[in-house]
PyMOL Python script that loads the backbone (N, CA, C, O; Angstrom):
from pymol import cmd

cmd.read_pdbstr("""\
ATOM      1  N   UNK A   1      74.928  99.827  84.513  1.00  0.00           N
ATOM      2  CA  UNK A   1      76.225 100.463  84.324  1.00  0.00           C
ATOM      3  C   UNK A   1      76.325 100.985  82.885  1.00  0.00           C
ATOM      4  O   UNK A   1      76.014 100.192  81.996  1.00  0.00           O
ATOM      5  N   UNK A   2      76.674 102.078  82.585  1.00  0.00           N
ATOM      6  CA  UNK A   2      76.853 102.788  81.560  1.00  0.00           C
ATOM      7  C   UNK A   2      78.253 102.269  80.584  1.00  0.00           C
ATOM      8  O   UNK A   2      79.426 102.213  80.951  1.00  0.00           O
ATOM      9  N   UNK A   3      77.634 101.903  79.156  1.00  0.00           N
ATOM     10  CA  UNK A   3      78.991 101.162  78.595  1.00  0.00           C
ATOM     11  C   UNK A   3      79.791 102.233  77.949  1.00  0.00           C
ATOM     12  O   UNK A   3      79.266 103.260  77.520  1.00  0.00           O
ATOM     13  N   UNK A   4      80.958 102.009  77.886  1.00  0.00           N
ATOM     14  CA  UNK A   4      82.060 102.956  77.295  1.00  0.00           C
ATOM     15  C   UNK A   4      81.748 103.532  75.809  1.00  0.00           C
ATOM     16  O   UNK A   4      82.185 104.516  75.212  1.00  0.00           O
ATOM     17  N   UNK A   5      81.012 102.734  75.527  1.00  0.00           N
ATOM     18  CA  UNK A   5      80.519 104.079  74.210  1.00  0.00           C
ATOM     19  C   UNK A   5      79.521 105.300  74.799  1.00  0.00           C
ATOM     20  O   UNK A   5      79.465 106.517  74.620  1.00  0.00           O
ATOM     21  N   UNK A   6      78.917 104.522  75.435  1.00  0.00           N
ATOM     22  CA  UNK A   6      77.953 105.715  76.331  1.00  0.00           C
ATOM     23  C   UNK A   6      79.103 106.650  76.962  1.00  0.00           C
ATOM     24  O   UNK A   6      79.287 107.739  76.418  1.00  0.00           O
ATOM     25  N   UNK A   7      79.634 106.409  77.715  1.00  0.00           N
ATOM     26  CA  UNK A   7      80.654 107.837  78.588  1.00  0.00           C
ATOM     27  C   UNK A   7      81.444 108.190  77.403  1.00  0.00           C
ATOM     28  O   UNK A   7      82.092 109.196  77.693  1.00  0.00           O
ATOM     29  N   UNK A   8      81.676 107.832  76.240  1.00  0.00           N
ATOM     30  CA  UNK A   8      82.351 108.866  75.465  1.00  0.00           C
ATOM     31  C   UNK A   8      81.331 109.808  74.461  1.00  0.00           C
ATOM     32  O   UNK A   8      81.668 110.763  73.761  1.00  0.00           O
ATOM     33  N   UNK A   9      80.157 109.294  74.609  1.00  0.00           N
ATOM     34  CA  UNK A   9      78.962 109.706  74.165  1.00  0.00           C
ATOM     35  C   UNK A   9      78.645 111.370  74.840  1.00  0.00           C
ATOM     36  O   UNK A   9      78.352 112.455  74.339  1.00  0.00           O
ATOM     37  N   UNK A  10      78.862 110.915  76.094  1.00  0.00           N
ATOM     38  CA  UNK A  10      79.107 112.171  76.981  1.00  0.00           C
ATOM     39  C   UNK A  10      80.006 113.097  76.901  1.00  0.00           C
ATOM     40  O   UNK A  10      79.760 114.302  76.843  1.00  0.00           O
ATOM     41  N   UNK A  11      81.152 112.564  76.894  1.00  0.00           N
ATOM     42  CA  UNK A  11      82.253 113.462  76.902  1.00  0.00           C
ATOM     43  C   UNK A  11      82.421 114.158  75.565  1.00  0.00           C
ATOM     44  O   UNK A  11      83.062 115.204  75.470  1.00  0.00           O
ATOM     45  N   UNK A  12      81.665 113.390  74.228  1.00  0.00           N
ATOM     46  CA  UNK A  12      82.064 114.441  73.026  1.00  0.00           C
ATOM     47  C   UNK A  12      80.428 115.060  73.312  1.00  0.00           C
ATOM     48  O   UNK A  12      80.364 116.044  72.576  1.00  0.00           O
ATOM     49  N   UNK A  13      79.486 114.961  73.831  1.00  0.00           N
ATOM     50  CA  UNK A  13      78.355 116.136  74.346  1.00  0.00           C
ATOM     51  C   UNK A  13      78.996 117.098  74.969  1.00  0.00           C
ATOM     52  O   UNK A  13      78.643 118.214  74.587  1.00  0.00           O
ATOM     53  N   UNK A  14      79.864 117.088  75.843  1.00  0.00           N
ATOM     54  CA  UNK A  14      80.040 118.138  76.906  1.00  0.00           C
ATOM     55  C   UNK A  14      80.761 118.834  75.780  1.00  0.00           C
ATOM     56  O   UNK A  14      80.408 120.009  75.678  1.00  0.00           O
ATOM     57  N   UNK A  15      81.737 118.421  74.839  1.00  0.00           N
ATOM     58  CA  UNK A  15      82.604 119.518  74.458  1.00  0.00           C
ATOM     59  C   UNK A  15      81.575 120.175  73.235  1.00  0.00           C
ATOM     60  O   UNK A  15      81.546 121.402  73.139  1.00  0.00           O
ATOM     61  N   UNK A  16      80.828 119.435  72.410  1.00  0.00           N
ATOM     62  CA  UNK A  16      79.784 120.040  72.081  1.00  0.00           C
ATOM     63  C   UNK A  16      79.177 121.164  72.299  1.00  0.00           C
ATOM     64  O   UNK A  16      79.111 122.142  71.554  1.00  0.00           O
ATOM     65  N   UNK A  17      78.602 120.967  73.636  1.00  0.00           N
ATOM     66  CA  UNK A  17      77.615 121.655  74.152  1.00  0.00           C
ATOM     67  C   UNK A  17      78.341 123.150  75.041  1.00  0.00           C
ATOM     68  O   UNK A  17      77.564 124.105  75.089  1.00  0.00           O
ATOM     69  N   UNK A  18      79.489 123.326  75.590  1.00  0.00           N
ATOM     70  CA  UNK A  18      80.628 124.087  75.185  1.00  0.00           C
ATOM     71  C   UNK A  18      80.374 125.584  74.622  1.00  0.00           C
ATOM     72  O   UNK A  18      80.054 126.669  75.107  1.00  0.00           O
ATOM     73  N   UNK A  19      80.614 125.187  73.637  1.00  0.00           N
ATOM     74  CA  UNK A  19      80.830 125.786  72.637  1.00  0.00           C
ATOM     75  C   UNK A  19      79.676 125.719  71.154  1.00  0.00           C
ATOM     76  O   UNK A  19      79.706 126.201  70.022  1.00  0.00           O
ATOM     77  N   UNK A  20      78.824 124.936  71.846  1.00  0.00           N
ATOM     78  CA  UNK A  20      77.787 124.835  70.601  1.00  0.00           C
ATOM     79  C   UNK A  20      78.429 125.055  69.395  1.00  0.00           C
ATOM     80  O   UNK A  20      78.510 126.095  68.741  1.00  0.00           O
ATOM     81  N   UNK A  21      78.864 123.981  69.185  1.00  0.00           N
ATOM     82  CA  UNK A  21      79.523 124.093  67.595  1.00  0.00           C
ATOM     83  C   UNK A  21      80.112 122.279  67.547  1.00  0.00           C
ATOM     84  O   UNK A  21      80.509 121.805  68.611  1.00  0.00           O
ATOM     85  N   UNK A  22      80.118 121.617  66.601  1.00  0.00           N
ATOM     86  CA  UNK A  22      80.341 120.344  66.517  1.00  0.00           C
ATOM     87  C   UNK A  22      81.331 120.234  65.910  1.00  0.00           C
ATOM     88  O   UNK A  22      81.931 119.224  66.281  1.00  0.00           O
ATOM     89  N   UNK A  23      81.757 120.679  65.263  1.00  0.00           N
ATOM     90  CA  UNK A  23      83.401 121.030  64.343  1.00  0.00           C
ATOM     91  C   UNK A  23      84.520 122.082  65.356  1.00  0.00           C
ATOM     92  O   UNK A  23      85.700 122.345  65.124  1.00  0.00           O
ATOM     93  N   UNK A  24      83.882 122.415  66.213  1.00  0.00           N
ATOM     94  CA  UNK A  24      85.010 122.393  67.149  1.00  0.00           C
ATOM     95  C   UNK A  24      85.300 121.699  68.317  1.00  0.00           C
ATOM     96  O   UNK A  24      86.277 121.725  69.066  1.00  0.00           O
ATOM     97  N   UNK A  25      84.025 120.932  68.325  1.00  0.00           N
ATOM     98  CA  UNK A  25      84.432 119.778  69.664  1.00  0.00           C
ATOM     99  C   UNK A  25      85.042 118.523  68.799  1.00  0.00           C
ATOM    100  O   UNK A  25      85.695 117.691  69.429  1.00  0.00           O
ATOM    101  N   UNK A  26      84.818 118.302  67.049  1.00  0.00           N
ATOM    102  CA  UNK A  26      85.233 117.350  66.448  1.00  0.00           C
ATOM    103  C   UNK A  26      86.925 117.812  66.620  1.00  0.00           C
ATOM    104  O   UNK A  26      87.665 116.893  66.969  1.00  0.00           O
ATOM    105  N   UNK A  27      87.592 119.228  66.387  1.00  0.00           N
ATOM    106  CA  UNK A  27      88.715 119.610  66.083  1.00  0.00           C
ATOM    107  C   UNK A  27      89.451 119.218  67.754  1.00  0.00           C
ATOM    108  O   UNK A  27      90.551 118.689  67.914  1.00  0.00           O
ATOM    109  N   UNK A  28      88.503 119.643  68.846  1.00  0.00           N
ATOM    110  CA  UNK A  28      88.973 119.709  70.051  1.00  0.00           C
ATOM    111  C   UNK A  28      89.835 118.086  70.756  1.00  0.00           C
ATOM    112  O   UNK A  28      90.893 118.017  71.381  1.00  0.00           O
ATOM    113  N   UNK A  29      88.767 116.823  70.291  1.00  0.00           N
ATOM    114  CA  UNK A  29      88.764 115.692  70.836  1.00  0.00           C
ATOM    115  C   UNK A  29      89.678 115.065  69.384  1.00  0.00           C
ATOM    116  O   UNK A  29      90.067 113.899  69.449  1.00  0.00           O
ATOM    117  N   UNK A  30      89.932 115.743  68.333  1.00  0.00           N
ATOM    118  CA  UNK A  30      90.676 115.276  67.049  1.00  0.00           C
ATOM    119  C   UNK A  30      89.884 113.913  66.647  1.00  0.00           C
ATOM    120  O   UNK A  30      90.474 112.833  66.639  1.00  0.00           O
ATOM    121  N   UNK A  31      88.505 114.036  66.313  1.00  0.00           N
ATOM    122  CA  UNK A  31      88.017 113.499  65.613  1.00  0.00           C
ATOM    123  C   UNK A  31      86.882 113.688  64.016  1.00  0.00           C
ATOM    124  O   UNK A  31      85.850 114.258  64.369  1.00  0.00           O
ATOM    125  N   UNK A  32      86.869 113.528  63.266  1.00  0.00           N
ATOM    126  CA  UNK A  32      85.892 113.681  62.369  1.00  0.00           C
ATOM    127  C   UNK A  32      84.512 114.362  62.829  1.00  0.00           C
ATOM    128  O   UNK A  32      83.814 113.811  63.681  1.00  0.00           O
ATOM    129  N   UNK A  33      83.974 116.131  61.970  1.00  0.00           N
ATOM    130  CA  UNK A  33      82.778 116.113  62.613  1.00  0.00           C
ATOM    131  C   UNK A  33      81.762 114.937  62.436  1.00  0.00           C
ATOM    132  O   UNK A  33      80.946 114.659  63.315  1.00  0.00           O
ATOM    133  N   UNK A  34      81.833 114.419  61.527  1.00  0.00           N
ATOM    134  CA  UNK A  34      80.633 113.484  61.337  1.00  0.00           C
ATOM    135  C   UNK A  34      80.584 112.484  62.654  1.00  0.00           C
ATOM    136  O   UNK A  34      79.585 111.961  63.145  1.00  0.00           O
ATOM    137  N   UNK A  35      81.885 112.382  63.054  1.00  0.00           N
ATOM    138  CA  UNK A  35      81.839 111.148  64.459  1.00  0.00           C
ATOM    139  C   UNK A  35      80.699 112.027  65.584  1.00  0.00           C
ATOM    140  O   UNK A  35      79.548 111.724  65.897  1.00  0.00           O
ATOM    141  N   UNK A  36      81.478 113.104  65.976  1.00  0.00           N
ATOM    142  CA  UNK A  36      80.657 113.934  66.633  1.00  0.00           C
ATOM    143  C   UNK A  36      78.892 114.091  66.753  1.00  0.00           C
ATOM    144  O   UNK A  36      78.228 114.211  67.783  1.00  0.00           O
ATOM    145  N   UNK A  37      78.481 114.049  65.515  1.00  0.00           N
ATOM    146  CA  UNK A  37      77.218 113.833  65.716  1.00  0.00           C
ATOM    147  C   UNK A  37      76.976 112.725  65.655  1.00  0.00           C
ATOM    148  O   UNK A  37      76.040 112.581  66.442  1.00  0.00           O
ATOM    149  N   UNK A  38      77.261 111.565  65.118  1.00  0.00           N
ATOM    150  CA  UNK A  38      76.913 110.153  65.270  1.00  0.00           C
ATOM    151  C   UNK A  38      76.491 109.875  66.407  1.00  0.00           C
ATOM    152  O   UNK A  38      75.445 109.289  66.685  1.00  0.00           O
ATOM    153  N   UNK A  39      77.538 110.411  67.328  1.00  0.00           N
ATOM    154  CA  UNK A  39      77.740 110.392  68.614  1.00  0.00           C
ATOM    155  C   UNK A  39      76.322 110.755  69.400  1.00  0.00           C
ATOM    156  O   UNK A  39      75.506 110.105  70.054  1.00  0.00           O
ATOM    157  N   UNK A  40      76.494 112.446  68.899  1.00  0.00           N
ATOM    158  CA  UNK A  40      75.238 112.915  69.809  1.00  0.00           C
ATOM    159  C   UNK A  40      74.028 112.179  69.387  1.00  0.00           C
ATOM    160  O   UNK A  40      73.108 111.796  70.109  1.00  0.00           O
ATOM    161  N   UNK A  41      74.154 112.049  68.202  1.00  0.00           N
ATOM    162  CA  UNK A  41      72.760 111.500  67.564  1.00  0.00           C
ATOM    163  C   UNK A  41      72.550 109.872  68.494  1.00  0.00           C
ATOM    164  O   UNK A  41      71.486 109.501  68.990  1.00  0.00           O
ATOM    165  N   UNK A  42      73.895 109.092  68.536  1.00  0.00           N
ATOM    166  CA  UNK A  42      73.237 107.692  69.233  1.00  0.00           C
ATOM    167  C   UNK A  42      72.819 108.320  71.070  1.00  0.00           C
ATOM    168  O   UNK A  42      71.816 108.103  71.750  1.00  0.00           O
ATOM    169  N   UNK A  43      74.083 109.135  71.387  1.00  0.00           N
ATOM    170  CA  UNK A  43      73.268 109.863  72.711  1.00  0.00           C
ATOM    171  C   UNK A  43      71.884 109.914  72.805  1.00  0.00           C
ATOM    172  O   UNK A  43      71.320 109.147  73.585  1.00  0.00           O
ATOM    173  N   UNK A  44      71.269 110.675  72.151  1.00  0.00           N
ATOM    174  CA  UNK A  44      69.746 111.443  72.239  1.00  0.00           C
ATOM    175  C   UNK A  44      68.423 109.991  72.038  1.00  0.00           C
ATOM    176  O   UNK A  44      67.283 109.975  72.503  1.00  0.00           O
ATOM    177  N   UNK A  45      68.949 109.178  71.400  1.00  0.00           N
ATOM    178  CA  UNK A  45      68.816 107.959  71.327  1.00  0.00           C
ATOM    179  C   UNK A  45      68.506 107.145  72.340  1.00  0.00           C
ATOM    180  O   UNK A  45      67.435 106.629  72.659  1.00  0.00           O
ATOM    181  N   UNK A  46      70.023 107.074  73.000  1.00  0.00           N
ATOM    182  CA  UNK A  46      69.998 106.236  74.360  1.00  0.00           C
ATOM    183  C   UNK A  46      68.906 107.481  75.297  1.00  0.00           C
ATOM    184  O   UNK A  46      68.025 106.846  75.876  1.00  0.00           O
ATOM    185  N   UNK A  47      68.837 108.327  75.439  1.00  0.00           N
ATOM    186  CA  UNK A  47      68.305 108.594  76.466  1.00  0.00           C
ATOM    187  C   UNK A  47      66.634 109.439  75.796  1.00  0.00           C
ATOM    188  O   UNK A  47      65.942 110.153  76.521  1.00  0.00           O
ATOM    189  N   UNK A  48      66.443 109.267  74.980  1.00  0.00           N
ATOM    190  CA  UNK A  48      64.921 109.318  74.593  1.00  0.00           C
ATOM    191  C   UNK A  48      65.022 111.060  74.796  1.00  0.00           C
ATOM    192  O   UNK A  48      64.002 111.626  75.189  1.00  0.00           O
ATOM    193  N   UNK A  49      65.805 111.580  74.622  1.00  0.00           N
ATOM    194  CA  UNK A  49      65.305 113.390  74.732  1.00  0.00           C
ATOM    195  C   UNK A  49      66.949 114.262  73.646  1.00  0.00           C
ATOM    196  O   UNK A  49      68.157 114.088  73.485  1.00  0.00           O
ATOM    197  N   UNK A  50      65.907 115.124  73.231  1.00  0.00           N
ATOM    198  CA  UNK A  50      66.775 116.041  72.066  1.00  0.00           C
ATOM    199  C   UNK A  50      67.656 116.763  73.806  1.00  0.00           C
ATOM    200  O   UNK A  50      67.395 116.960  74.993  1.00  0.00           O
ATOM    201  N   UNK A  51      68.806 116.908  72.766  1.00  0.00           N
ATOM    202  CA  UNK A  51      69.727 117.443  73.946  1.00  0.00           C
ATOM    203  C   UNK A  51      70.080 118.992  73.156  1.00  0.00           C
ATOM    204  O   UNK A  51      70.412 119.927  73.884  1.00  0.00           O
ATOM    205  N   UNK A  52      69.995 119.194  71.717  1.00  0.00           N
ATOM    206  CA  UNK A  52      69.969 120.345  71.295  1.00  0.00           C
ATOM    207  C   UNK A  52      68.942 120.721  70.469  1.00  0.00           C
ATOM    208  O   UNK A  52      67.978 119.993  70.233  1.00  0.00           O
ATOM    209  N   UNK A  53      69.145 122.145  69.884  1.00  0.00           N
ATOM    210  CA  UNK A  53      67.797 122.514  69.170  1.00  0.00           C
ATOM    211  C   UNK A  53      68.867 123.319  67.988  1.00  0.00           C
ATOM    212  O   UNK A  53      69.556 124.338  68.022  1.00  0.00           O
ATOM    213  N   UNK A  54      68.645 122.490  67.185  1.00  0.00           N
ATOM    214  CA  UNK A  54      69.325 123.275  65.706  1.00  0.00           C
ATOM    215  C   UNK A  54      67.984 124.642  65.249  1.00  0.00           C
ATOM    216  O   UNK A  54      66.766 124.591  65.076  1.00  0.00           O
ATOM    217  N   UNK A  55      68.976 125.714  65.198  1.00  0.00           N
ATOM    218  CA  UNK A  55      68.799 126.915  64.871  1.00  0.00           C
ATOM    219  C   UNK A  55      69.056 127.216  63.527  1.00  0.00           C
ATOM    220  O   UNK A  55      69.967 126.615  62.959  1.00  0.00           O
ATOM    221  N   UNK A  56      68.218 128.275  62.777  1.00  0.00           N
ATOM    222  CA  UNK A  56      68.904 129.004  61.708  1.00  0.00           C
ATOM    223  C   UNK A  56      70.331 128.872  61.574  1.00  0.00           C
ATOM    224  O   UNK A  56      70.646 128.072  60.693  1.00  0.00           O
ATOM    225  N   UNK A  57      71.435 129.498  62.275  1.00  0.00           N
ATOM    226  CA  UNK A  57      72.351 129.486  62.512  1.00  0.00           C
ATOM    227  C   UNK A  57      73.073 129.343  63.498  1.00  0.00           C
ATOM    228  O   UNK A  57      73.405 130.224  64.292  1.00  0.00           O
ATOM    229  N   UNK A  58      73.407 128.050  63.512  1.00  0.00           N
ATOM    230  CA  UNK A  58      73.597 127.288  64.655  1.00  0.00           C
ATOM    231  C   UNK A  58      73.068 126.397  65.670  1.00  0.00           C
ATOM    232  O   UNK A  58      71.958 125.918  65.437  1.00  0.00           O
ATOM    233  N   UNK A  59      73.699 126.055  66.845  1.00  0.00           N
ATOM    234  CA  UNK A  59      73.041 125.627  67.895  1.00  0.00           C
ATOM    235  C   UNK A  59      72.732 126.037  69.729  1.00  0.00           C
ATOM    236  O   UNK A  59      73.576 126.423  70.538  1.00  0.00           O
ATOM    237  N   UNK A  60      71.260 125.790  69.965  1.00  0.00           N
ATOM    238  CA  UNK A  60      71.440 125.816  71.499  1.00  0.00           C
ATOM    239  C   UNK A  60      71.370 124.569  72.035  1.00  0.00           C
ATOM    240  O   UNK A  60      71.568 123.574  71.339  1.00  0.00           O
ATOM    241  N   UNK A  61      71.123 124.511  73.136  1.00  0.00           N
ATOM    242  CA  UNK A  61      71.048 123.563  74.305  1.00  0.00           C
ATOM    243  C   UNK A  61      69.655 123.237  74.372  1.00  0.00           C
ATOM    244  O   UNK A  61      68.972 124.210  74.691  1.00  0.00           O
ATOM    245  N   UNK A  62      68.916 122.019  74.145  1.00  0.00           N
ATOM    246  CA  UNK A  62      67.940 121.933  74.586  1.00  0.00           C
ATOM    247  C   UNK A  62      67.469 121.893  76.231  1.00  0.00           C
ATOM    248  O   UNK A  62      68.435 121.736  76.979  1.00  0.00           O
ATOM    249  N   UNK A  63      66.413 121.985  76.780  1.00  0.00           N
ATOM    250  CA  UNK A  63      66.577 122.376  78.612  1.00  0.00           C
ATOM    251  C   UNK A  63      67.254 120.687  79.181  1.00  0.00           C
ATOM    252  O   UNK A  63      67.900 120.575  80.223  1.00  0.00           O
ATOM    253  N   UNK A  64      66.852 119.215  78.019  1.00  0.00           N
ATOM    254  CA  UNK A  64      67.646 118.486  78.788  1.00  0.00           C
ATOM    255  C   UNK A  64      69.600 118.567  78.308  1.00  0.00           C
ATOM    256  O   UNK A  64      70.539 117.914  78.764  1.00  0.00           O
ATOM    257  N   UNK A  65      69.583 119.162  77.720  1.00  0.00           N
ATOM    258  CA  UNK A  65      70.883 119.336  77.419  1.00  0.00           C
ATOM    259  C   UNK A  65      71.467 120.403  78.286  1.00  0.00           C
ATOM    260  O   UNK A  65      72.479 119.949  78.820  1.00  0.00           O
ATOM    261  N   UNK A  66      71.189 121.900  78.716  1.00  0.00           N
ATOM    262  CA  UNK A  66      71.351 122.111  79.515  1.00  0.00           C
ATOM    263  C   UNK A  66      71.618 121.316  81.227  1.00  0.00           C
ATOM    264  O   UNK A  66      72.470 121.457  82.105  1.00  0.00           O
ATOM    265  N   UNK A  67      70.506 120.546  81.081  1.00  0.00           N
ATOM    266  CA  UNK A  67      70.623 119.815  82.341  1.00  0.00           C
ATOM    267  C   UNK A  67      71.887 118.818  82.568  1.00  0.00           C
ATOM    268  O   UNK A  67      72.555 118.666  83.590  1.00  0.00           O
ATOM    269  N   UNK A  68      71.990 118.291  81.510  1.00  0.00           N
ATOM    270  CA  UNK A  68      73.624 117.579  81.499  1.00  0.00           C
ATOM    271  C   UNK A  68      74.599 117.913  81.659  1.00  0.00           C
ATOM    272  O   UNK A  68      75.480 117.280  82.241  1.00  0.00           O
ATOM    273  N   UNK A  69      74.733 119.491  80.964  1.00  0.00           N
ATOM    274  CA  UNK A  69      76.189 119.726  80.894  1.00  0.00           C
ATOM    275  C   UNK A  69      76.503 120.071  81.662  1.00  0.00           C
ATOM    276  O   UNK A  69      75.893 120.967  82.246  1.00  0.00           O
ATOM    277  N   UNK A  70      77.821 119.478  82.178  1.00  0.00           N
ATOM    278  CA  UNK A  70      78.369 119.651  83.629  1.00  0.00           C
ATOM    279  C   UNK A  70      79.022 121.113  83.973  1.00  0.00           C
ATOM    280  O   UNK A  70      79.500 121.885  83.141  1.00  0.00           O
ATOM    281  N   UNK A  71      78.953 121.275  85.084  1.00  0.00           N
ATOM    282  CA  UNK A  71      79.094 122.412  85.489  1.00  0.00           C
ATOM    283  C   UNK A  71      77.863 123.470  85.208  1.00  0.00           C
ATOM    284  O   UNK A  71      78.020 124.644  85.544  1.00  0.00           O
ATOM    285  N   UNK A  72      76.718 123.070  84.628  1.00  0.00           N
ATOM    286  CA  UNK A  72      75.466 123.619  84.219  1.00  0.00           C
ATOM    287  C   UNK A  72      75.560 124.599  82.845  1.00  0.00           C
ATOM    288  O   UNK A  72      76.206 124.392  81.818  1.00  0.00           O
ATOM    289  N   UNK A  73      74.840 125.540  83.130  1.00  0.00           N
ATOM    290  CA  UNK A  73      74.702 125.901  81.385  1.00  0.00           C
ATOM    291  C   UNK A  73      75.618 126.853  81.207  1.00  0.00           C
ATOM    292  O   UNK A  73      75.408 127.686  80.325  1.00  0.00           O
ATOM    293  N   UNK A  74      76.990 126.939  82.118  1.00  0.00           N
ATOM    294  CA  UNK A  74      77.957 127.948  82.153  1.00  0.00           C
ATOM    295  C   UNK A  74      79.006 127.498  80.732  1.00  0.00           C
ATOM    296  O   UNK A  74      79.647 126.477  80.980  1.00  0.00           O
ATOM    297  N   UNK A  75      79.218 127.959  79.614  1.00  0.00           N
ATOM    298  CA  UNK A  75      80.100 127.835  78.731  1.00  0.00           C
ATOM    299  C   UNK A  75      81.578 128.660  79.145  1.00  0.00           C
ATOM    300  O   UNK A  75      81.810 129.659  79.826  1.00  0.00           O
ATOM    301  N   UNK A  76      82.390 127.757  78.412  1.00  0.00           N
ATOM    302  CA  UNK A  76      83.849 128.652  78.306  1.00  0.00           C
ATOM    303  C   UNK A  76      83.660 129.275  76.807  1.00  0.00           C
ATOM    304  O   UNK A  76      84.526 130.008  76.330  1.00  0.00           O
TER     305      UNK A  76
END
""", "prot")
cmd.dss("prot")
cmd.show_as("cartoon", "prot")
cmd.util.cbc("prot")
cmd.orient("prot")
């Protein structure tokens, strides 16, 4: 069973991954960016695979990060 830091682990990924931007899923969920990646960072952790790929400028989806985000790799 997945512990409650894990499903919120998720839920600040999904808004993450979104919008690829971490300072707006930090602004979105009203938390600190630094929580935000803590976050993703213990994510990628628990599950042994990069979920993004830091870019020059900015971020994508790595293909297992794609694979997570719900509703698939469709962004708003």
């Amino acid at each position: 069973m997945a512990s409650l830091q894990t499903l919120n682990s998720f839920r600040i990924f999904a808004a993450a991954a979104r919008r690829l931007n971490f300072s707006y899923a930090a602004e979105m969920l009203n938390v600190a960016p630094s929580a935000v990646s803590h976050q993703i960072k213990e994510l990628k952790k628990h599950l042994g695979m990069a979920l993004f790929d830091r870019l020059h400028r900015g971020l994508a989806l790595a293909s297992a990060g794609e694979t997570l985000l719900p509703g698939g790799a469709s962004r708003i």
